[in-house]
N, C-alpha and C positions, 0 to 999 in steps of 0.2 A: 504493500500500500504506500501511495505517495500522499498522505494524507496530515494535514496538521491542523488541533483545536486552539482556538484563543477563547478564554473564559475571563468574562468579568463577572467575578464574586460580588454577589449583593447583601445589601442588609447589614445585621450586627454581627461581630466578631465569631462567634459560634455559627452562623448561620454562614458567612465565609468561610469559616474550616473547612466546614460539610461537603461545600459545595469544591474548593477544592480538591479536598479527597477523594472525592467522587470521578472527576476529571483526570490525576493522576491514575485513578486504576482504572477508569475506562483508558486512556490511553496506552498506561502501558501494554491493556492486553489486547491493544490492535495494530500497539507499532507505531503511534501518532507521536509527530510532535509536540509540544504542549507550552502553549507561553500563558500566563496570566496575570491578566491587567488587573493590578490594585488599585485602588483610588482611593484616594483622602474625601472623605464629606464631612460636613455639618457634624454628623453623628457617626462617625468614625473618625476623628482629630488622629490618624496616626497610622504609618508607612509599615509596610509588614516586617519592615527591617528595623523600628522599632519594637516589634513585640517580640521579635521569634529571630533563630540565627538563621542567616538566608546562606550559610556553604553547604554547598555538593546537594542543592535542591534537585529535584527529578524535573525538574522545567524552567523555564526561561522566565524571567520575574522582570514585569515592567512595571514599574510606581509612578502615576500620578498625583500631582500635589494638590489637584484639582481637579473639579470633572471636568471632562473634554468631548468636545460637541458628538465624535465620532462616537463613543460610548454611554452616551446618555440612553437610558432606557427609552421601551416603548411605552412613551405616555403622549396621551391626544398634544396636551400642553405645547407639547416640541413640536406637533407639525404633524409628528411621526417621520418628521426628515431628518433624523436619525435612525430610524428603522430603515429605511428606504436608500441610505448610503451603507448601511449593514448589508442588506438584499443585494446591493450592488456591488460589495468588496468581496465576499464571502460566497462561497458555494453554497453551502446551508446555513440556516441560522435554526436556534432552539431558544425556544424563551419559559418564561411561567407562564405568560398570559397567554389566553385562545391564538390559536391558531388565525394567524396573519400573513399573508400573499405565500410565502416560502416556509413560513416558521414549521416548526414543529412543534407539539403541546409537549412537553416536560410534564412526567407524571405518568409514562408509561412504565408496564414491566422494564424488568432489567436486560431483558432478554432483548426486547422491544429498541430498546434503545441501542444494545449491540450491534443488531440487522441493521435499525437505521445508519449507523456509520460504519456498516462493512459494506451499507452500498455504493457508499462515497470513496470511487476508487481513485479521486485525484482531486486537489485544492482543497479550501481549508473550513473550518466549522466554526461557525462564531455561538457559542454560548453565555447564556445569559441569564444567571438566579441566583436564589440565595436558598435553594433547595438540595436535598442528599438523591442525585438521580442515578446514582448507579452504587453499587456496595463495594465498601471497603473494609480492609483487616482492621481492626482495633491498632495491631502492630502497626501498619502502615499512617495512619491516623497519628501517632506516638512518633514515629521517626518524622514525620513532616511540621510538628510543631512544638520546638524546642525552647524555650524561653531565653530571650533576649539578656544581654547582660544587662541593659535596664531595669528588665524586668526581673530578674534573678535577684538581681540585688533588692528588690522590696518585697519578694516572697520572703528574702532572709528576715527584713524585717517586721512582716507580719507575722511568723510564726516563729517560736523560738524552740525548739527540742527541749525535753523537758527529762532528763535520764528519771528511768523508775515509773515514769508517766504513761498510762498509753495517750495513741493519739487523740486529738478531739475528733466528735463526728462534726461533719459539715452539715453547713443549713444555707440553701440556696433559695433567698425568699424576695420574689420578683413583687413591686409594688406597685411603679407607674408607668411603664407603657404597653403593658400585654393584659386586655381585658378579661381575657378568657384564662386568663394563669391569676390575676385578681380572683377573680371569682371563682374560680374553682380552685382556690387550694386560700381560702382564708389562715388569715392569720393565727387566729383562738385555737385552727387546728392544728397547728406546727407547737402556741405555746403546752396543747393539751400529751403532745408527740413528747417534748420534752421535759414535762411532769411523769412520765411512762418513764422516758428511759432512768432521768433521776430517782425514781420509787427501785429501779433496778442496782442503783449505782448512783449512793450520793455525791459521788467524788468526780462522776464522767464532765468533762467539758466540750463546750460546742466551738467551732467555728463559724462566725454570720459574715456569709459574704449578703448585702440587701442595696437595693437602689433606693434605701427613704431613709433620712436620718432617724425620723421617729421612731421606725421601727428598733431600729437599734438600740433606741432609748428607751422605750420599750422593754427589750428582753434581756439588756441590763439591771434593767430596775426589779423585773420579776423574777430574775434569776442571776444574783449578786454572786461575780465569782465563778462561776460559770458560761459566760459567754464573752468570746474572742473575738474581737471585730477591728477590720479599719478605723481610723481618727479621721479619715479623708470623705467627704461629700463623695461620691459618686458621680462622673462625668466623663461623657463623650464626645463633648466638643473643644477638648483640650487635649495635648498632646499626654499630658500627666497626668487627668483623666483617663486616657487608654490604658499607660504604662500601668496604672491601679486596678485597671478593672480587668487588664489579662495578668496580671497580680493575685489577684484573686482567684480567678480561674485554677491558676495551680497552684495555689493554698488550699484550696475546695480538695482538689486532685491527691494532697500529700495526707488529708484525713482519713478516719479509719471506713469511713464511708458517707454517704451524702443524701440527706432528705432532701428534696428539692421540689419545685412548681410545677404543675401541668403545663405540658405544652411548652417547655423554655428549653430551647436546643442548648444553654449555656448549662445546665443542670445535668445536661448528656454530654456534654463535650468533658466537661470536669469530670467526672464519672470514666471514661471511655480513659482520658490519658493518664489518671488514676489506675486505672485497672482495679477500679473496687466497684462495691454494690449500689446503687441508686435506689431509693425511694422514692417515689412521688407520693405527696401530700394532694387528696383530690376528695371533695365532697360526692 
C-alpha cells in the first residue's frame, strides 16, 4: 500500500489520546504513514511536547500554535470551506459528523473501518475526531504517552510516596463541562463510596483529581486527612493549566485504583496507563 493518514485529534486531552491510539494501530496494521496535527485551542493551552516526551514516536508530529484554516472542522460557521479544501487535498476524509460529499461516518465496526482503508490503494486519508475508532493494546496506549519533564516534575509534587503506606485510591470527579457525567455520577454518591471504603479502612486515603474548587472543599472538610488534592484551580486555557491537568492524569494512574465519572474518557485514560481497576460512580 502507498497509502498515508493525517489525523487531527479533537476535543480534550483524553479524548486526543484515544483518538490517537487508535490511528497508530490502524496504521501500523496497514503499512500507512501516519502524521498528526496537534493544535493548541482555547481549551487545550498546550503542545503535545509539552505534556508527553515526543522521541522515537511511531509518527510524524506536526504542532500548531493555533488553528489553521486548513484544519478547522466541519462546522456550517466556516462555510464548510474547510471541508471542501479537505475533499480536495485528500483522497478520503472520515469525520464524526454524518456523512458529507466524501466523508465517511466514524463509528463503524473495526472491521469496517479496516476494509474502508485497505480500499484506498494510493494517496492519503484525512481524519478527523476526538473518538477511539479503531482498538488499541492498553500496552500501546502506555508507550505513546509518557509524561513530559514538565509534567513529571508536578506529579512529583502532587504525590509524595509515603514508605509503610499503601497507595491512595483515586477519585476522578468531573463537575463542569460534561452534563451527562454531572448527573449521572452525583457527588453524595462518591462522598457515600468513601464513607464505605473508610468503615473498611480508617487509615485509606484518596486522591481528588476534580475541575471545581468547591468540591475539593468539600471533601476536605468531610473527610479531614484523608483527601489529596491539587492547591491549583483547574484550567485549560493556560499552558500551566494543561501541564496540571495531565498532572493529574498520572497521579490518578500511580493510585491503587480509580473511582471515576460516567462517560469521562479522562477517568479511562488514567485507568488504562495505570494498568489498575476503574470504577465508575453512576446512578
Amino acid at each position: 500500500m502507498n497509502v498515508s493518514i493525517t489525523l487531527v485529534p479533537r476535543g480534550g486531552l483524553a479524548n486526543r489520546m484515544r483518538a490517537i491510539a487508535s490511528a497508530v494501530a490502524l496504521s501500523t496494521r496497514i503499512g500507512a504513514n501516519l502524521c498528526v496535527v496537534w493544535i493548541r485551542t482555547s481549551d487545550l493551552s498546550a503542545s503535545f511536547s509539552d505534556l508527553f516526551l515526543d522521541d522515537n514516536l511511531p509518527f510524524r508530529l506536526k504542532e500548531l500554535p493555533r488553528r489553521h484554516f486548513a484544519y478547522l472542522p466541519h462546522r456550517g460557521k466556516y462555510l464548510y470551506l474547510p471541508t471542501f479544501w479537505q475533499n480536495m487535498r485528500y483522497s478520503s476524509t472520515l469525520r464524526d459528523e454524518r456523512k458529507q460529499d466524501r466523508s465517511y461516518l466514524i463509528g463503524a465496526k473495526p472491521e469496517s473501518v479496516y476494509a474502508f482503508f485497505r480500499s484506498v490503494r494510493s494517496g492519503s486519508v484525512f481524519v478527523d475526531t476526538c473518538h477511539e475508532f479503531y482498538p488499541y493494546t492498553p500496552e500501546l496506549y502506555r508507550s505513546l504517552f509518557r509524561p513530559s519533564a514538565k509534567v513529571e516534575k508536578r506529579i512529583s509534587a502532587l504525590l509524595h510516596p509515603e514508605p509503610g503506606r499503601a497507595q491512595p485510591t483515586g477519585l476522578h470527579i468531573r463537575r463542569t463541562d460534561h452534563i451527562d457525567s454531572i448527573q449521572s455520577s452525583p457527588l453524595s454518591m462518591f462522598e457515600d463510596t468513601i464513607r464505605q471504603y473508610l468503615a473498611s479502612d480508617s487509615g485509606c486515603r484518596f486522591y481528588l483529581a476534580t475541575d471545581d474548587d468547591a468540591t475539593k472543599e468539600r471533601l476536605k472538610t468531610l473527610f479531614p486527612g484523608h483527601i489529596i488534592t491539587s492547591p491549583a484551580t483547574a484550567s485549560r486555557s493556560t499552558l500551566q493549566g494543561m501541564i496540571d491537568g495531565a498532572a493529574e492524569m498520572f497521579a490518578l494512574s500511580k493510585c491503587s485504583s480509580i473511582i471515576g465519572s460516567f462517560q469521562s474518557s479522562y477517568s479511562e485514560a488514567a485507568a488504562i496507563l495505570g494498568n489498575i481497576s476503574l470504577k465508575i460512580i453512576k446512578i
